[in-house]
C-alpha positions as CSV (number, residue, x, y, z in Angstrom):
1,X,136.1,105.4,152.5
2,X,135.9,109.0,152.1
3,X,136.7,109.3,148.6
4,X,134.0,106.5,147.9
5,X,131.6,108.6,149.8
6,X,132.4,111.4,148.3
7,X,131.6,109.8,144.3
8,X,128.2,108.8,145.8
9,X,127.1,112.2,146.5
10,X,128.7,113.5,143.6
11,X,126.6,111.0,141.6
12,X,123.7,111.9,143.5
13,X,124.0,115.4,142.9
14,X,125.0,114.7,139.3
15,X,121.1,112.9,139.1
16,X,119.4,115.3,140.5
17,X,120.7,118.5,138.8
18,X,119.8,115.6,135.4
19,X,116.2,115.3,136.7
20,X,115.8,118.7,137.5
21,X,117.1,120.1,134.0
22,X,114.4,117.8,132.8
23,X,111.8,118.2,134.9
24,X,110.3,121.3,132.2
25,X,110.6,119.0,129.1
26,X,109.1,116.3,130.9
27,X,106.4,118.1,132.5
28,X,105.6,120.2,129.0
29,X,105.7,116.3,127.0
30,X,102.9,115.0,129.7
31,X,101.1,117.7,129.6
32,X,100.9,119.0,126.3
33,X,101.9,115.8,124.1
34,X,101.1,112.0,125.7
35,X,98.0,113.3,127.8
36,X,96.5,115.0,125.3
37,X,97.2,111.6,122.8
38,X,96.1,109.5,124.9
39,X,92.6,111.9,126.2
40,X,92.6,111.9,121.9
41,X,92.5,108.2,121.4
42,X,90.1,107.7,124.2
43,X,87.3,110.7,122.5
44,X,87.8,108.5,119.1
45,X,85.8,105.7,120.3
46,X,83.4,108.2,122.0
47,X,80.7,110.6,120.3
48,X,81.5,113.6,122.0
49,X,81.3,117.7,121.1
50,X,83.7,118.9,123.1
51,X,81.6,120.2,126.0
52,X,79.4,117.7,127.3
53,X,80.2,113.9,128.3
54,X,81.4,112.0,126.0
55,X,79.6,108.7,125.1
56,X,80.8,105.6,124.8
57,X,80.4,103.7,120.9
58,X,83.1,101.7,120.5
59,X,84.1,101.4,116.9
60,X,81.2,103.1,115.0
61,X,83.6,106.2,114.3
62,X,86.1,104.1,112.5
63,X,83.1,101.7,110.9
64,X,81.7,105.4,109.2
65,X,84.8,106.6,108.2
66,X,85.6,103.5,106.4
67,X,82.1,102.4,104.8
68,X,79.9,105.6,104.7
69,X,82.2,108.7,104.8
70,X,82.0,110.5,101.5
71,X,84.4,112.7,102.2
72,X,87.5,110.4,103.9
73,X,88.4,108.3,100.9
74,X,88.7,111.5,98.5
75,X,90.8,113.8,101.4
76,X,92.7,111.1,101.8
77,X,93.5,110.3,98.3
78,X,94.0,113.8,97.6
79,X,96.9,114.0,100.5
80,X,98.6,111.0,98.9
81,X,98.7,112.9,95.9
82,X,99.9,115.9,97.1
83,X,101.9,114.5,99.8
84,X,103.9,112.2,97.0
85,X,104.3,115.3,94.6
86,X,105.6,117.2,97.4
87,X,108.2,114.8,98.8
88,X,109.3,113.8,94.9
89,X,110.0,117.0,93.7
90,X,110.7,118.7,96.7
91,X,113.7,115.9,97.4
92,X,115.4,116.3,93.8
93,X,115.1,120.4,94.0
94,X,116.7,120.3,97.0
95,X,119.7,118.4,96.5
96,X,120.0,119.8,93.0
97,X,120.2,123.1,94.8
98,X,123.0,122.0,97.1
99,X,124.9,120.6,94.7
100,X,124.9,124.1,92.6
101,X,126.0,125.8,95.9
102,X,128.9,123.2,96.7
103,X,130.5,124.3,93.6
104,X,133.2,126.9,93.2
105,X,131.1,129.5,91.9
106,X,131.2,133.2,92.5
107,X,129.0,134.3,94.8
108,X,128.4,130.9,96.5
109,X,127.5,132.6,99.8
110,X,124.7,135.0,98.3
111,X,123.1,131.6,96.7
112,X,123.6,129.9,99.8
113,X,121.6,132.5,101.7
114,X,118.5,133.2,98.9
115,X,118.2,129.7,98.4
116,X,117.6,129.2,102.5
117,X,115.3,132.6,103.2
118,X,112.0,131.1,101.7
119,X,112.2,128.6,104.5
120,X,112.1,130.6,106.9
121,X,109.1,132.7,106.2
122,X,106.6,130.3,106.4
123,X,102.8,130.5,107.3
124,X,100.1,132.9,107.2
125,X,102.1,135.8,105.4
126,X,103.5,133.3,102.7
127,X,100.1,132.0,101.9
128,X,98.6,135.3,101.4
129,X,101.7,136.1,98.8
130,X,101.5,133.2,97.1
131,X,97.8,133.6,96.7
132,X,98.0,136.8,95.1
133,X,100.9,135.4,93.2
134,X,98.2,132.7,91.4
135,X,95.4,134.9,90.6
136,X,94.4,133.6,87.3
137,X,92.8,137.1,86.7
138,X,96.0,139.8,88.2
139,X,98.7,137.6,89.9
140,X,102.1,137.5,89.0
141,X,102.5,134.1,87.3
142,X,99.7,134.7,84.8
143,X,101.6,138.2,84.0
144,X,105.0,136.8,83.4
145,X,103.3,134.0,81.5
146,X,101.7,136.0,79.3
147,X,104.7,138.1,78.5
148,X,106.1,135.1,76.9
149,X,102.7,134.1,74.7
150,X,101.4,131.4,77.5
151,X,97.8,131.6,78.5
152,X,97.9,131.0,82.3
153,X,95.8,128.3,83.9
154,X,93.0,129.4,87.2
155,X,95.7,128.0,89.3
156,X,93.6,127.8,92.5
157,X,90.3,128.6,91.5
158,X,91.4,125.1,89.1
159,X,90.3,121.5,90.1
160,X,93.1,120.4,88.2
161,X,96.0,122.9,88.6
162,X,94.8,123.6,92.5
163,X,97.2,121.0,93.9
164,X,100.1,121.3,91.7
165,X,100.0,124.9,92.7
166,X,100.5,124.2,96.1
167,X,103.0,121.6,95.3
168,X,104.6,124.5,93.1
169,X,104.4,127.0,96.6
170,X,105.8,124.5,99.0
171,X,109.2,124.0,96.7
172,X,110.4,127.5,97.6
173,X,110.4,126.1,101.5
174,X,113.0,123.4,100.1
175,X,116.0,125.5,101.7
176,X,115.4,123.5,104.8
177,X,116.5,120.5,103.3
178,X,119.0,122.1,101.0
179,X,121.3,122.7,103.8
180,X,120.7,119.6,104.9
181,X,122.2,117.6,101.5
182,X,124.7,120.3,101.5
183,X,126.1,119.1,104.9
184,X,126.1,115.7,103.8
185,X,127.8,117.0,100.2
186,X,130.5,118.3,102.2
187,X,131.1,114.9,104.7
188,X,131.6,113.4,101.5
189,X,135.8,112.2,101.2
190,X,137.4,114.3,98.1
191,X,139.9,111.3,98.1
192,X,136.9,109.3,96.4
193,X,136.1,111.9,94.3
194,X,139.7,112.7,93.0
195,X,140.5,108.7,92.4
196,X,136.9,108.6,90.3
197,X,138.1,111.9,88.6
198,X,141.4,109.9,87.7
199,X,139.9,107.2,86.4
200,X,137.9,109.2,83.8
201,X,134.6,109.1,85.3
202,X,132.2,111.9,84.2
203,X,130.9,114.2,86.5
204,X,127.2,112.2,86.4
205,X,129.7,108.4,87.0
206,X,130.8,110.3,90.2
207,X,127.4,111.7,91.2
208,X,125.9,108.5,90.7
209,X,128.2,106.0,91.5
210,X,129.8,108.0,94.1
211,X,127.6,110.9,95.4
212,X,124.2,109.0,95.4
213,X,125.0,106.0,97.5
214,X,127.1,108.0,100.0
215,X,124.4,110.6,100.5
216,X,121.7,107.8,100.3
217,X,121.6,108.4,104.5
218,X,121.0,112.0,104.2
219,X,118.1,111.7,101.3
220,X,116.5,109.0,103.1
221,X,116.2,111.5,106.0
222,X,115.0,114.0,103.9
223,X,112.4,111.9,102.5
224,X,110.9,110.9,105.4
225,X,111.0,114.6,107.0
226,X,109.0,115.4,103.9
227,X,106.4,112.7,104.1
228,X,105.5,113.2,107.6
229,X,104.9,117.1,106.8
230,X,103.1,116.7,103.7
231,X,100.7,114.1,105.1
232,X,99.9,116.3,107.9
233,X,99.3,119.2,105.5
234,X,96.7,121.7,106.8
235,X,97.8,125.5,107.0
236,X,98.2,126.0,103.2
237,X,94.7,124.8,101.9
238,X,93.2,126.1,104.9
239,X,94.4,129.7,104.2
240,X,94.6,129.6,100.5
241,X,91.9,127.2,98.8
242,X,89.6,126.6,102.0
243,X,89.6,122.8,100.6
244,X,88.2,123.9,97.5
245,X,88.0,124.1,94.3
246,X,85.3,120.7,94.2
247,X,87.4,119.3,97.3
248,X,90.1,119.1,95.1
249,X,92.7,120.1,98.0
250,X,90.3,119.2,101.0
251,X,93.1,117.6,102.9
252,X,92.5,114.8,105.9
253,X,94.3,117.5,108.2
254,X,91.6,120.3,106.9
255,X,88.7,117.3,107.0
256,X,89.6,116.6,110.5
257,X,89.8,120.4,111.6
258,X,86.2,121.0,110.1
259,X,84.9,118.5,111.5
260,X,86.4,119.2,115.4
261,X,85.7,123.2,115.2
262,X,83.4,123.9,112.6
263,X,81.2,121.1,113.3
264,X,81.8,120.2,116.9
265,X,82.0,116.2,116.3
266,X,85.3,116.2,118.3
267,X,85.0,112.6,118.5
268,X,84.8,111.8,115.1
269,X,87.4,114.4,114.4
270,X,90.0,112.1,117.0
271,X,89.3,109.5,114.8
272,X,90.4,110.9,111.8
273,X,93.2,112.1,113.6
274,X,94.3,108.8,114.9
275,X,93.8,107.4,111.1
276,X,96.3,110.0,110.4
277,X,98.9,109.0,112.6
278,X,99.2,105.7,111.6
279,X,99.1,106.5,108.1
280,X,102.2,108.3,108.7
281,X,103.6,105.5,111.1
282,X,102.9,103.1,108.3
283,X,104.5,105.2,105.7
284,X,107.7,105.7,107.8
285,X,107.8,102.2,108.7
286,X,107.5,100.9,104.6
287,X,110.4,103.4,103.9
288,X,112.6,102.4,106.3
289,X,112.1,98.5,105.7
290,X,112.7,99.5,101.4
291,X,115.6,101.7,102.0
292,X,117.8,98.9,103.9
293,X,119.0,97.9,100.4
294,X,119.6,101.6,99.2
295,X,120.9,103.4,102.3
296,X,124.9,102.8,102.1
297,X,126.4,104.0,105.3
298,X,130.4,105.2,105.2
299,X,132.0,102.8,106.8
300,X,129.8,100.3,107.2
């Protein structure tokens, strides 16, 4: 009777040290994350300015946004595209990356470690450096392309070239992702490897036939990582292109901002918001539900 006593306070104590440890996260995710989603779906069905009371309209904000709104269709568009771009080439970088830095070359920890800095400086301080970078007029690019004989585009200050340069900016952040495919390059069995190798396979057999549908897990991972930060894509044209040139990189998370903070239609601006969400949820979900036939787990 005693022992059995004593494994219900233990358990007891055991709970309450669980719920205590918890009790910041928890507290932080009600207060900072589901209330302020759910006080956010609620002001998208309201007009409201962020001071005063908000009133009640039902669906008017999403009936604008989808028949009126001049400016939804385009920013959203334009976030596909960038978003796709981004994800695409972002994906094949990094695992081409990873699987340079798996090899037995010399230096292998000094690639390693260049390859991974750009990732972590990100924000403000990036921007500005990149934007000097793509100065049509003084920036580095233009320089080194005209040392070779190449006229440089207006990068930026382009309607066409403005989102592949930002594309071109965020592929130096792919280190993130690079260790990640390198991880799963490594969890890879070199008894597969060697038997393809005795076989005769070529080294593209073995990284097709071998490399591809065992890291399928680990690029699916990576693909969806990427799609939920590219469609939520705000710091780098607010800093750099301010939406511009001719709305060319006027992003839903820049529309959405604007129209919160610059023009105090908070209301409208949860809308959007809410739009954005389930973009991404919709996105995820398609992904998940195509890659069932392309994700091959090891030992499954």
């Amino acid at each position: 009777m005693n022992v059995t006593m004593y494994w219900r306070r233990l358990r007891r104590s055991e709970s309450a040290a669980f719920w205590l440890f918890l009790a910041p996260w928890l507290a932080g995710f009600l207060g900072l994350t589901l209330g302020p989603m759910l006080f956010s779906l609620f002001a998208a069905f309201t007009r409201w300015n962020g001071v005063g009371t908000p009133h009640w309209i039902g669906l008017q904000n999403f009936r604008v946004m989808f028949t009126s709104d001049l400016d939804f269709w385009p920013s959203l568009g334009h976030t596909f595209l960038y978003a796709g771009a981004r994800v695409a080439l972002g994906t094949v970088l990094a695992l081409a990356l990873a699987a340079m830095v798996n090899t037995r070359i010399v230096g292998r920890t000094f690639f390693r470690t260049v390859f991974f800095l750009p990732a972590i400086v990100t924000g403000v301080p990036l921007f500005v450096v990149w934007s000097w970078m793509l100065d049509p007029s003084g920036g580095v690019l233009n320089y080194l392309l005209g040392k070779v004989g190449i006229q440089g585009p207006e990068w930026l200050a382009s309607s066409t070239w403005a989102i592949p340069a930002l594309v071109l900016m965020s592929l130096t952040a792919t280190g993130g992702a690079m260790i990640v495919f390198l991880a799963g390059l490594q969890d890879i069995p070199l008894e597969l490897r060697d038997a393809a190798l005795v076989d005769g396979a070529g080294w593209w057999q073995r990284f097709r036939r071998i490399t591809v549908p065992l890291l399928s897990p680990v690029i699916l991972f990576n693909v969806i990582m990427g799609l939920i930060g590219s469609l939520q894509v705000f710091a780098e044209p607010y800093v750099m292109t301010g939406g511009g040139p001719e709305h060319t990189t006027y992003f839903l998370g820049l529309y959405l901002y604007n129209e919160a903070f610059w023009y105090s239609n908070v209301g409208y601006a949860s809308a959007l918001a809410w739009v954005q969400f389930l973009v991404v949820v919709v996105l995820t979900v398609v992904v998940l539900r195509f890659s069932r036939r392309h994700v091959h787990y090891l030992g499954s």
